[in-house]
C-alpha positions as CSV (number, residue, x, y, z in Angstrom):
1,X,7.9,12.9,-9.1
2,X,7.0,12.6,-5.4
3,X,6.5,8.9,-4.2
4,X,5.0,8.1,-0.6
5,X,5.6,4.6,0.9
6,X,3.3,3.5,3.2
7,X,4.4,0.5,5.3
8,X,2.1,-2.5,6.3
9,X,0.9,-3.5,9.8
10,X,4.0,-3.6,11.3
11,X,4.9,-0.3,10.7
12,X,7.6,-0.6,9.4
13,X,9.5,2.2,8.1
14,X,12.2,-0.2,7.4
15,X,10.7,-2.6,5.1
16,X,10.4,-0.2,2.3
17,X,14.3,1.0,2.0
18,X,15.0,-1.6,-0.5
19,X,13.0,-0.6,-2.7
20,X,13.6,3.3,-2.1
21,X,17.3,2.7,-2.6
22,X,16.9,1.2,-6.2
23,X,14.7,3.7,-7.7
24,X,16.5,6.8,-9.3
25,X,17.4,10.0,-7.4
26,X,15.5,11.6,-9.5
27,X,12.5,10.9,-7.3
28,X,11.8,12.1,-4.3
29,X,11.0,9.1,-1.9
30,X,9.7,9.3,1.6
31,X,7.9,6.7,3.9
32,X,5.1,8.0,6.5
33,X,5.5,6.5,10.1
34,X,2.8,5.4,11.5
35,X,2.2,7.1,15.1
36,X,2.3,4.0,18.1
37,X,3.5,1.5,15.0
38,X,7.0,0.4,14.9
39,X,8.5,2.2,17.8
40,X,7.2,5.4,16.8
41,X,5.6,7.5,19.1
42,X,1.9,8.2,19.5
43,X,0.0,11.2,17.9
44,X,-2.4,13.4,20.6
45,X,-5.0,12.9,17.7
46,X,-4.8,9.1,16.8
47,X,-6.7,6.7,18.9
48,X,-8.4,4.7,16.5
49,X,-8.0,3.1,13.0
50,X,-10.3,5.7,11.0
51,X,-7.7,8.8,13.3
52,X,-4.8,7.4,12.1
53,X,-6.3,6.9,8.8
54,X,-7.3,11.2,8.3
55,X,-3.4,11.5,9.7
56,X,-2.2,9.9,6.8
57,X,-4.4,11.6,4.2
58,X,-3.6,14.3,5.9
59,X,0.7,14.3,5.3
60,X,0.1,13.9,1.6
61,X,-0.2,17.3,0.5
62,X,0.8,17.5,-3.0
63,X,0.8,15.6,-6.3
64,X,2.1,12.6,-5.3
65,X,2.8,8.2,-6.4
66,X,1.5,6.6,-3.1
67,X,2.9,2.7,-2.9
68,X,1.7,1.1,0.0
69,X,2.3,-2.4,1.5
70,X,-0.6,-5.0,2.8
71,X,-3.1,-3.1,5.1
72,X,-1.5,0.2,4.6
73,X,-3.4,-0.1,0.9
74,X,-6.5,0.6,2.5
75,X,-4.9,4.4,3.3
76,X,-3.4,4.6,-0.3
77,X,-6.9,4.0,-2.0
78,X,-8.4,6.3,0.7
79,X,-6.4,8.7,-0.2
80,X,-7.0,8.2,-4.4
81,X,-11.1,8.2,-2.8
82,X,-10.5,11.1,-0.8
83,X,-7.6,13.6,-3.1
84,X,-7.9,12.5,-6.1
85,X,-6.3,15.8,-7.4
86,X,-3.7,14.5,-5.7
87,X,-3.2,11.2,-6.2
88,X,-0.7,10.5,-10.1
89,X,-0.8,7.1,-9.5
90,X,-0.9,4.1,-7.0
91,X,1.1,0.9,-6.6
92,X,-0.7,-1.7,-4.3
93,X,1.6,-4.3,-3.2
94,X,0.1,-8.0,-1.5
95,X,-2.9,-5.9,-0.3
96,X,-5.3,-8.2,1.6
97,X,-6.9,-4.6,3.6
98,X,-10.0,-2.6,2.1
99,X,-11.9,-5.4,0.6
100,X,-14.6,-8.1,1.6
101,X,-12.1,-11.4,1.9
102,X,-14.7,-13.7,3.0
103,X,-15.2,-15.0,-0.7
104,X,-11.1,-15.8,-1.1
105,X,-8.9,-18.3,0.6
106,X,-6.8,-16.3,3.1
107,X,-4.4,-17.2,6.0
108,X,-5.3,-15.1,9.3
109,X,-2.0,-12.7,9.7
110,X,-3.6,-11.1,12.4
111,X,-3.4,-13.2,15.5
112,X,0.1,-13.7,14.6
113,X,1.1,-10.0,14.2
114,X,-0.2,-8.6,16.9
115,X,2.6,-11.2,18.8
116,X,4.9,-10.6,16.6
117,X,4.7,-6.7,16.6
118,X,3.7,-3.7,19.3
119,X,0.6,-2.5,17.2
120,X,-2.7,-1.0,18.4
121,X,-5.2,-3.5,19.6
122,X,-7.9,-1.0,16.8
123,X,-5.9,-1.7,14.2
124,X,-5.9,-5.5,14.1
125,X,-9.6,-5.5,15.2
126,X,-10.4,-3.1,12.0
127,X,-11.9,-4.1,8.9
128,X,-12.9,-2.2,6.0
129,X,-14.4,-2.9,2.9
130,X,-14.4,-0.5,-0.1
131,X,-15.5,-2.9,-2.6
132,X,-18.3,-0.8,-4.3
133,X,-15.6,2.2,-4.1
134,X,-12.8,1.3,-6.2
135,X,-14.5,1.6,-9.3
136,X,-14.8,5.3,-8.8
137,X,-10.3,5.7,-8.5
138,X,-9.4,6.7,-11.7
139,X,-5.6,7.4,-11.3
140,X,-3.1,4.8,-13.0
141,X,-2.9,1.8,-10.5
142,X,-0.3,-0.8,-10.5
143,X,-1.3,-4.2,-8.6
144,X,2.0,-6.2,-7.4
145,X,1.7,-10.3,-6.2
146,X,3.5,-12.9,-4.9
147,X,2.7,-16.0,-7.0
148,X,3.3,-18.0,-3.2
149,X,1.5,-15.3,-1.3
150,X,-0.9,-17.1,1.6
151,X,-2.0,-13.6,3.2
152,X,-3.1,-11.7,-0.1
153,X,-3.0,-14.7,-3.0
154,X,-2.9,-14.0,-6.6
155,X,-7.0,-14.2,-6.5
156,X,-7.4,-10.7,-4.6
157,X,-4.7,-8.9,-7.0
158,X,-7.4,-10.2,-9.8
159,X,-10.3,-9.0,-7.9
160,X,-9.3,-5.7,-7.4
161,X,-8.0,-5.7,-11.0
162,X,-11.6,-6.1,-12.2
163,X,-12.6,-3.6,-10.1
164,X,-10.1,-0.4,-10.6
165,X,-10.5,1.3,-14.3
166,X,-6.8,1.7,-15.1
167,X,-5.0,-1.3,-12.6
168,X,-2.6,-3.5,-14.0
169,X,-1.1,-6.7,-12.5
170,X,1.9,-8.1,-12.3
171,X,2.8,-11.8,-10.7
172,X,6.5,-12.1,-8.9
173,X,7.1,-15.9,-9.1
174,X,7.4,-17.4,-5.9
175,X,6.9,-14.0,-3.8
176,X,4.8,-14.5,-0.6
177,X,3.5,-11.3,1.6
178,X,7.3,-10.0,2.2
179,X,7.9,-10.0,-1.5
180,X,8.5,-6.1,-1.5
181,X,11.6,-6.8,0.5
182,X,12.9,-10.2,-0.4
183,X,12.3,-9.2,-4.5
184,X,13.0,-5.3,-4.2
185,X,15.0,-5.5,-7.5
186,X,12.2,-7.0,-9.8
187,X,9.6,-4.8,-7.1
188,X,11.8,-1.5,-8.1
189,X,12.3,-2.0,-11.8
190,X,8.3,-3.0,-12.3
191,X,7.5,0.5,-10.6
192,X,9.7,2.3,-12.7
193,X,8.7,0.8,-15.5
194,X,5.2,1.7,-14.4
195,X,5.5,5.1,-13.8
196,X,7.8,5.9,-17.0
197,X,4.6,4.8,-18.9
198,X,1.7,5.5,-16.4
199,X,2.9,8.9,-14.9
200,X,3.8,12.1,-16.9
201,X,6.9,14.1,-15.9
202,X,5.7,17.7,-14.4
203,X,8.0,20.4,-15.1
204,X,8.9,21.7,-11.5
């Protein structure tokens, strides 16, 4: 099986190598870096959210597991939208990116990332909603939360449940928007688990 990380707004290639490290050799992992994001450089053809959005539909060229992170979710369920022969399976981790949040109770990362991290001015500015889309991903979906998440709270992973065919949720006690990182054990064994039951093995 192929799996693609996708980081969050930071861009963080980094964040993800937890979790890569505990799954089994037997997949093949990679992460996409995000061009101007995290000390990478920029991309001739990336100068605003919905650019760097095609360049990362764009990388995933065969059957692949995407597992994205926060904002990067938006690109993962793109990609399901755009590829679906593609697209085995998805694993959406504290997304709070995609969706109409003006109904839930969320913190404002936003302000405080763009201080905190060297990210595109387009990117924080961007907001997407693909609320009346999701119904039409028909891919295996796994939905991981922090119980103690401010940014993404356990409200928008049971939105989006009701709103994906085939999602599944699954809580991490006390995890808040890091909970990738901080729980990559539980994170690692819960996708496993996932795609052992969710994902058929293709001969290669």
């Amino acid at each position: 099986m192929n799996l693609i990380f996708l980081p969050g707004a930071s861009g963080s290639t980094e964040f993800w190598q937890p979790v890569m490290q505990q799954l089994p050799d037997e997949y093949q992992k990679s992460v996409i870096a995000y061009p101007c994001f995290g000390g990478y450089p920029a991309h001739p053809q990336v100068h605003h959210f919905a650019d760097l959005q095609d360049w990362v539909i764009n990388q995933i060229d065969q059957p692949s597991i995407v597992i994205a992170q926060s904002m990067g979710g938006i690109f993962a369920v793109q990609a399901a939208l755009q590829k679906p022969e593609l697209i085995q399976a998805l694993v959406l981790v504290a997304t709070s990116g995609g969706i109409d949040l003006s109904a839930f109770d969320v913190a404002d990362w936003r302000k405080e990332y763009q201080q905190t991290f060297a990210v595109p001015d387009w990117f924080i500015g961007h907001q997407q909603c693909l609320d009346d889309q999701l119904h039409r991903i028909q891919c295996p979906v796994l939905l991981i939360w922090g119980g103690d998440d401010p940014i993404s709270p356990i409200t928008i992973g049971e939105y989006l449940q009701s709103k994906i065919t085939q999602a599944e949720l699954h809580i991490i006690e006390n995890g808040q928007h890091d909970l990738a990182k901080v729980y990559a054990d539980q994170v690692s064994t819960r996708i496993q688990i996932f795609l052992q039951q969710k994902v058929p093995k293709i001969d290669k």
